[in-house]
N, C-alpha and C positions, 0 to 999 in steps of 0.2 A: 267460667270453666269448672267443670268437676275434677275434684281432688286434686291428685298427682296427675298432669298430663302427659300422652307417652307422645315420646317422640321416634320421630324414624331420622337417622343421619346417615346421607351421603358423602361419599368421602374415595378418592380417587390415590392418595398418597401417603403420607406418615402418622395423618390422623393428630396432632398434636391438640386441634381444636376440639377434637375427639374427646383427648382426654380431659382439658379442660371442662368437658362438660358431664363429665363420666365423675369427674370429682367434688364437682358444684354437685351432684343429684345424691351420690354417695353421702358429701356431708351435710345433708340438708339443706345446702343454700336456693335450691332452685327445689321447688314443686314440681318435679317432672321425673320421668324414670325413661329410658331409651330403650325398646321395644325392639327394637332390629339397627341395624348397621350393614349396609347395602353397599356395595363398590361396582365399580366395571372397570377390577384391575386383580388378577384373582392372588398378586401376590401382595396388596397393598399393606403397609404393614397395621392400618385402622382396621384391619379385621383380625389381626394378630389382639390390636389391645383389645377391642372388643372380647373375642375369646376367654382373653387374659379373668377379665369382669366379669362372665358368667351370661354373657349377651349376646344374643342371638346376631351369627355373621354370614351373611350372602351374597355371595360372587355373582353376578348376573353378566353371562357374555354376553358384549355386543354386538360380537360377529353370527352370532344366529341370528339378529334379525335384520330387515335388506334396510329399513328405514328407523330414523331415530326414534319415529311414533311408536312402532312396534318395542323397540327396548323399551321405552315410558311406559307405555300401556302394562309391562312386566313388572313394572318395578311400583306402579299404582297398586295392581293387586296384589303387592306383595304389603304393600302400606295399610291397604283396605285391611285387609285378611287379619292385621295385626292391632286393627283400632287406634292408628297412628292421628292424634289431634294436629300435630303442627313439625312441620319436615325441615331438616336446620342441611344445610350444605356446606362441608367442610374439606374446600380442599377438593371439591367433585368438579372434574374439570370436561364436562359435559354441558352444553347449556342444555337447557329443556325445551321440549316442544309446547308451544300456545294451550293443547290441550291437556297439558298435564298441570301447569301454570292456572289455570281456568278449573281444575278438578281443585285445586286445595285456593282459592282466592284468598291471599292476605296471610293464607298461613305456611308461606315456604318462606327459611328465613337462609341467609345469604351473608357470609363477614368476607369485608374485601379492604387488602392490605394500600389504602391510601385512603383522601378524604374526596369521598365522591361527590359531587360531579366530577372532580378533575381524574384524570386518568382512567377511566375504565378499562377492560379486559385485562390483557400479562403483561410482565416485566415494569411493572409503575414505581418501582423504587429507582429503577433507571431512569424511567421517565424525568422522577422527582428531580432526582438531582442533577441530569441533561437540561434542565428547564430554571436549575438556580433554586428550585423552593426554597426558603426558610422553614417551614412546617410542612410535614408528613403527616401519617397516622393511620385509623383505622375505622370502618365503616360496617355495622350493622343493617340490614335492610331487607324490605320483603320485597320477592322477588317478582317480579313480572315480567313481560312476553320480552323486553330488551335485555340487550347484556348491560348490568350493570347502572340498571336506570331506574330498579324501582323504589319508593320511596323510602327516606332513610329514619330509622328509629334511632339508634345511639351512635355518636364517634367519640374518640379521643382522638388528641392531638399530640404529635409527637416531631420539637425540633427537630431540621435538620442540622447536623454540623458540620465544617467546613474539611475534616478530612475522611466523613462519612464514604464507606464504598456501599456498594449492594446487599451487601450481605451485614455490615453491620448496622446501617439503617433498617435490613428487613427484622434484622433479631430483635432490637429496642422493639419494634412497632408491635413484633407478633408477641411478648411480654402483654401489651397493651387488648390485643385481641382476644385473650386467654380472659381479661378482667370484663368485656364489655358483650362479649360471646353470652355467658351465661346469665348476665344482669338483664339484656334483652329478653332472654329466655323467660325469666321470671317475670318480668313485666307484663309479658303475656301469658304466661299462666295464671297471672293472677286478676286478669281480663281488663289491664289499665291501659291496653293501645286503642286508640281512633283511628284510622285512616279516614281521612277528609283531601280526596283529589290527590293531590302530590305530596302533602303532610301528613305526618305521627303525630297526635297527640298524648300524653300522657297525661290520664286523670289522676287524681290525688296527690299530685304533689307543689307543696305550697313555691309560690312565685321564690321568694327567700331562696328555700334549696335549690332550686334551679339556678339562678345566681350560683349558688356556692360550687355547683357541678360544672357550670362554666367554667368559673375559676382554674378547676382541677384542668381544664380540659372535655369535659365530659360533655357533648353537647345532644340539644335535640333527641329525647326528651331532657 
């Protein structure tokens, strides 16, 4: 990748991953600068922080167009137009169309509040803990044509505890999503992922540290 990569982030709600990533580019931790901040919600408050930053923020309604390909297609050239390398989804409660999935291969990236495979689409914190888990957490991953099915680059893991509710198992896990949001990001700015079939690899990092990232929780890469 060249230099600082720009990103494009979609974002439907509070944007909190928003900022997370607004402050990892701000203090140098990630090579990347975020180029537009796109919603199809015109009062979400991620175009507020945007704004806040100096960052370009774009309502896109979805009631002007009859089909979801038509909103994509709008929200492509607004990507294009803006030399957008790799589209992070935060909070964007849209899925996408095949073709818009198929325009950026590999590079729409996607954080989803449990440990994927298990729970895909909403409410998985309930799920979590209607189903007993012991461990929760949080899922980076690039996106493809399923919900919630493409393959996965970084998780952490986050006990659950026995008088855990919804909302305080979602707070711990999103703490956790704020730290592994933008380490993804950098990983791939710095051109260290493989996709091979349904695996992430990450080049340059010795066997040892990975172990040690386990440990933390940090898995894959």
């Amino acid at each position: 990748m060249r230099g600082r990569i720009r990103l494009g982030v979609l974002a439907s709600g509070r944007g909190s991953n928003l900022q997370a990533i607004i402050d990892a580019s701000r203090a140098g931790r990630i090579d990347a600068v975020i180029g537009v901040v796109i919603s199809d919600v015109a009062d979400a408050f991620a175009l507020e922080r945007a704004r806040t930053h100096g960052i370009e923020a774009v309502f896109v309604d979805p009631n002007l167009f009859e089909a979801r390909e038509g909103f994509d297609a709008a929200i492509i050239d607004l990507l294009r137009k803006r030399d957008v390398d790799l589209v992070c989804l935060a909070g964007f409660m849209r899925l996408l169309s095949p073709p818009f999935v198929r325009e950026y291969p590999n590079r729409i990236m996607n954080i989803h509040p449990a440990l994927l495979p298990a729970f895909p689409g909403l409410h998985v914190q309930r799920k979590a803990l209607k189903h007993g888990m012991k461990f929760s957490g949080c899922t980076v991953h690039f996106v493809d044509e399923g919900t919630d099915t493409g393959p996965i680059i970084i998780q952490a893991v986050v006990p659950v505890l026995d008088d855990d509710t919804d909302e305080s198992l979602s707070a711990r896990i999103l703490t956790h999503e704020h730290q592994i949001y933008p380490r993804a990001i950098q990983l791939f700015a710095e051109g260290r992922l493989e996709v091979r079939g349904r695996r992430v690899f990450c080049q340059g990092i010795p066997a040892s540290q990975q172990d040690e990232r386990r440990r933390w929780g940090m898995m894959n890469p």
